[in-house]
N, C-alpha and C positions, 0 to 999 in steps of 0.2 A: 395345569390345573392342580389345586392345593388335594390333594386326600386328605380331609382332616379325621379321618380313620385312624392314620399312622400320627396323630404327631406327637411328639414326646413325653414321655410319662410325664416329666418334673415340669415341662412348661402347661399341661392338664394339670399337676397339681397348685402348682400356681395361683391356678383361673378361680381352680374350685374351693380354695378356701375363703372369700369370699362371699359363698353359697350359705343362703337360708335352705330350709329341709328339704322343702317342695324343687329349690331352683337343684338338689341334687336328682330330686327326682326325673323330673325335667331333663337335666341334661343328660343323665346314665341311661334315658331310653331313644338317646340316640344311634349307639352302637355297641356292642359288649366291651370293646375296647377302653370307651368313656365312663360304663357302667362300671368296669372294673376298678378303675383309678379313682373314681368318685366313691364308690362303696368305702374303699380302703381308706381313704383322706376321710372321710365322714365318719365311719367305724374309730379310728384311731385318735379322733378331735375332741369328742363330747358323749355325752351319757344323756341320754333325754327320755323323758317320761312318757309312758304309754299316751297314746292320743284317743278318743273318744268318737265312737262314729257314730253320726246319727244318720239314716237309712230313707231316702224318697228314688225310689227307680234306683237309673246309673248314676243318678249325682251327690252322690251322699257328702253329707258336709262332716269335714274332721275338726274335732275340735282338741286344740292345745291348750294342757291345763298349766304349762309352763307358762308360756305368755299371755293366756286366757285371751288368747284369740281362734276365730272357725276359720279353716280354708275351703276350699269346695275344688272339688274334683270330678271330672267326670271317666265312670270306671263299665265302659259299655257289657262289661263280659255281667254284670251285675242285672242288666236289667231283665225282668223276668225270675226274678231268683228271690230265695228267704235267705237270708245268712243267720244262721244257726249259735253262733260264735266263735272265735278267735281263739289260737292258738300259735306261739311261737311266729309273730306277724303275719301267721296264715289266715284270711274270712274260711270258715267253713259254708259253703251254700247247697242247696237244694234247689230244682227246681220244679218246673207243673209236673213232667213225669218221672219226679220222686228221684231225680238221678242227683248224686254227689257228686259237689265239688269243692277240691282248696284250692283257694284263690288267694296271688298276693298280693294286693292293692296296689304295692308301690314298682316293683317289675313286672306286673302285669304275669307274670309266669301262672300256670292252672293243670293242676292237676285231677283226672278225671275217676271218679269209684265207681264199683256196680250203683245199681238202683237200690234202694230202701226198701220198695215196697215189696220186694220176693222173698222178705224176714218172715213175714205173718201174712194171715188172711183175714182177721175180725171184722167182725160186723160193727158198725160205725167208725170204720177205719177213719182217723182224723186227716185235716186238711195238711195237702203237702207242705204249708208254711206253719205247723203246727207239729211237724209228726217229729222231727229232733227238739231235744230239752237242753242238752250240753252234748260238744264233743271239746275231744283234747286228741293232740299229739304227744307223742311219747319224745318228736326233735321235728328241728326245724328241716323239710324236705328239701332244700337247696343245699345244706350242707351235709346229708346224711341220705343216702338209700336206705338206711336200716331205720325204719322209722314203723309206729303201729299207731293208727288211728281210733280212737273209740268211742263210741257215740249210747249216750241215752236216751231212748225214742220209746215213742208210743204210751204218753200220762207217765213218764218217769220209771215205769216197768220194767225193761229190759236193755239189755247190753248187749252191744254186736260190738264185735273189734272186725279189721282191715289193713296188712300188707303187704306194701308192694310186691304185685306179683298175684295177688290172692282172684280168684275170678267171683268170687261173691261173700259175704259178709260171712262170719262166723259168730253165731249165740253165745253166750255165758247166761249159766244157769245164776237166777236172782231170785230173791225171794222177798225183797223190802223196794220201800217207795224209794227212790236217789232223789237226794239235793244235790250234790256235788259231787266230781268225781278229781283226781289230780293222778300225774303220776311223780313217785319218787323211788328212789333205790331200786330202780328196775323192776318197779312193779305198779299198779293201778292201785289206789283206795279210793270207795265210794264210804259218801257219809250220808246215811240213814236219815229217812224221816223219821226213825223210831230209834231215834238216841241212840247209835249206834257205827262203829266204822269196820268196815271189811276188806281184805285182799282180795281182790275182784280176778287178777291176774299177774302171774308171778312165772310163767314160765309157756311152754311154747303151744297149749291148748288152754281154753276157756274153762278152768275150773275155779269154782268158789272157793274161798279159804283155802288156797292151794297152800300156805306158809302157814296154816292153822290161826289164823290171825281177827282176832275178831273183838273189839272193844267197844264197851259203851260210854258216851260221854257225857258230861252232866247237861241238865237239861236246861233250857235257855228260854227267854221269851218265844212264843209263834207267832214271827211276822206275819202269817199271813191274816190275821184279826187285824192288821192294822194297814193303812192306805198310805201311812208316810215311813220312812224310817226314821228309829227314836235312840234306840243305841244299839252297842255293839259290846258282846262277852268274849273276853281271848281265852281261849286256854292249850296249852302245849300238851303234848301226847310223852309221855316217860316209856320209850320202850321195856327197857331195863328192867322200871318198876310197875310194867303194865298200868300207869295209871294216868291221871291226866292231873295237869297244875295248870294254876289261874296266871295269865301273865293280866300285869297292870302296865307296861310297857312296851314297844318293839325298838327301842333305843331311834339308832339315825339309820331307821328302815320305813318305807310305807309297802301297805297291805292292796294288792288292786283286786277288786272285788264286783259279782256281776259274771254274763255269759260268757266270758274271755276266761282262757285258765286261768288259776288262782296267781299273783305273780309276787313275790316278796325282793323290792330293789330298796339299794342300798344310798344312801343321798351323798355321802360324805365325798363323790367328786360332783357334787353339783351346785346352783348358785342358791343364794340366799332366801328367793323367795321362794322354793321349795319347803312345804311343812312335813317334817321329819316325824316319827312316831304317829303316825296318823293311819287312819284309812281312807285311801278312795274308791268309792261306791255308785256301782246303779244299781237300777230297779231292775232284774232282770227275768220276774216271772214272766212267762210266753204265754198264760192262761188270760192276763192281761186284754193281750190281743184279742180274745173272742166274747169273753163275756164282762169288757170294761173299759171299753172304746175310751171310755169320758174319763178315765183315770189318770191325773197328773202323774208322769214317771220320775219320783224324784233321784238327782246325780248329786253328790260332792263329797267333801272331806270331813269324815268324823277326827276330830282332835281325842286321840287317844288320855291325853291329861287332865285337860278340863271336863271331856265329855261334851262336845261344842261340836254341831253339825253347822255348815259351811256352805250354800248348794252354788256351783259352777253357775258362774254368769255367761248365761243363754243365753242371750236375744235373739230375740226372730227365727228360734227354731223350736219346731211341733216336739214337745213331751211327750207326747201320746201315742198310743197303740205301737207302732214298732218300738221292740228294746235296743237300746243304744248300747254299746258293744266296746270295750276297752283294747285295744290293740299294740303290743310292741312293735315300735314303730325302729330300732336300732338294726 
């Protein structure tokens, strides 16, 4: 009888170049063996654009904004769960009782955190699919043990980081609303609802402005007076010159934007119908979900040039109440 465990690298690479995304999926979760050789052939092939999840139970549909086409998948470790957001192709989820998880949709791999809920004790504690706002990875956990997790929870107020190894969350002292949080240069910045960016985390305890670092940015439309998105402001951060400059361009790069970490790729090995200097965008307020059931979530591409919104052709999938979620799918 055949083992097809063992059979030849080059005749598995063979087979798999052939393979649409999914048929890689597919086959790599037949054995580590096949998973390997296929990641490699796949990694080494093509450059493809984050995928878009939209969220019912375990079956969530992916939607490719390259071919503008939805796949559907079913991802059982999901049902019962909030997913939070995306990072480095990891789902961040939650479940009823308040326990973390990184999930990676396409190997199935899941790694487990303390609970959430032994941060705080407040009175009108929010619902467990309510109580993370964003988290981010500092790297991708299959490729790094050294990796820190960090999460805004509870109305945007607070910071807890996590890792591995850690038996329960650790606080960072805040003092301002978060929109968004990234990491770069070895350290976490969150951006201010009150026009403002800070070093959140810069070294190996949770201290604010641990790099003395703290700048305000110019101030911008408030999405949230408005129910669609209308445009979009760039501006670049000047260390140097502590200040910030307006960009009117991001050359042959797009911007992905929404619960998923912030992601800036680059087009110039990809195919034509890729729109280059642009942004792609969801809706990704979570307030959404409890007080605006009935609210259209709108996704697509702002054309950075014209100023030209674009919104992803959806059919027969629900906009509403759960946030759709951008995801590195490489």
């Amino acid at each position: 009888m055949v083992d097809y465990a063992r059979l030849p690298r080059d005749m598995i690479q063979e087979i798999v170049k052939y393979f649409s995304f999914l048929d890689y999926i597919r086959f790599g979760a037949v054995c580590s063996h096949w998973c390997n050789v296929a990641k490699e052939r796949y990694s080494s092939s093509q450059k493809l654009l984050p995928w878009l999840i939209f969220f019912n139970g375990d079956s969530p549909k992916f939607f490719n904004p390259s071919e503008e086409r939805v796949y559907h998948m079913e991802i059982p470790k999901l049902s019962g769960r909030h997913c939070a957001g995306s990072s480095h192709g990891w789902l961040i989820t939650i479940d009823l009782d308040f326990k973390v998880y990184l999930l990676n949709p396409f190997s199935r791999a899941q790694v487990g955190l303390p609970p959430l809920q032994q941060l705080d004790t407040y009175d009108g504690y929010p619902r467990w699919d309510q109580l993370i706002y964003k988290a981010v990875l500092s790297a991708d956990p299959s490729e790094s043990f050294d990796y820190i997790v960090i999460v805004v929870y509870f109305r945007t107020e607070n910071l807890a980081f996590w890792r591995p190894g850690d038996l329960t969350w650790t606080m960072i002292r805040n003092h301002i609303y978060i929109e968004d949080i990234i990491w770069y240069n070895e350290g976490f910045y969150v951006v201010g609802s009150d026009n403002h960016i800070v070093n959140k985390y810069g070294g190996d305890e949770g201290n604010d402005d641990e790099d003395g670092f703290a700048q305000h940015y110019p101030n911008a439309v408030n999405a949230r007076h408005f129910m669609h998105t209308t445009c979009f402001k760039l501006f670049k951060f000047d260390r140097e010159r502590n200040n910030f400059v307006k960009l009117n361009s991001i050359d042959d790069h797009i911007l992905f934007l929404g619960a998923n970490h912030t992601m800036m790729i680059a087009t110039t090995a990809m195919g034509e119908k890729i729109k280059s200097n642009s942004i792609y965008f969801t809706d990704h307020d979570c307030w959404i979900e409890r007080d605006h059931m009935h609210i259209f979530r709108d996704s697509g591409i702002y054309n950075i040039s014209d100023r030209s919104i674009t919104l992803f052709p959806l059919k027969n999938i629900n906009h509403q109440a759960k946030r759709p979620i951008f995801i590195d799918v490489n």
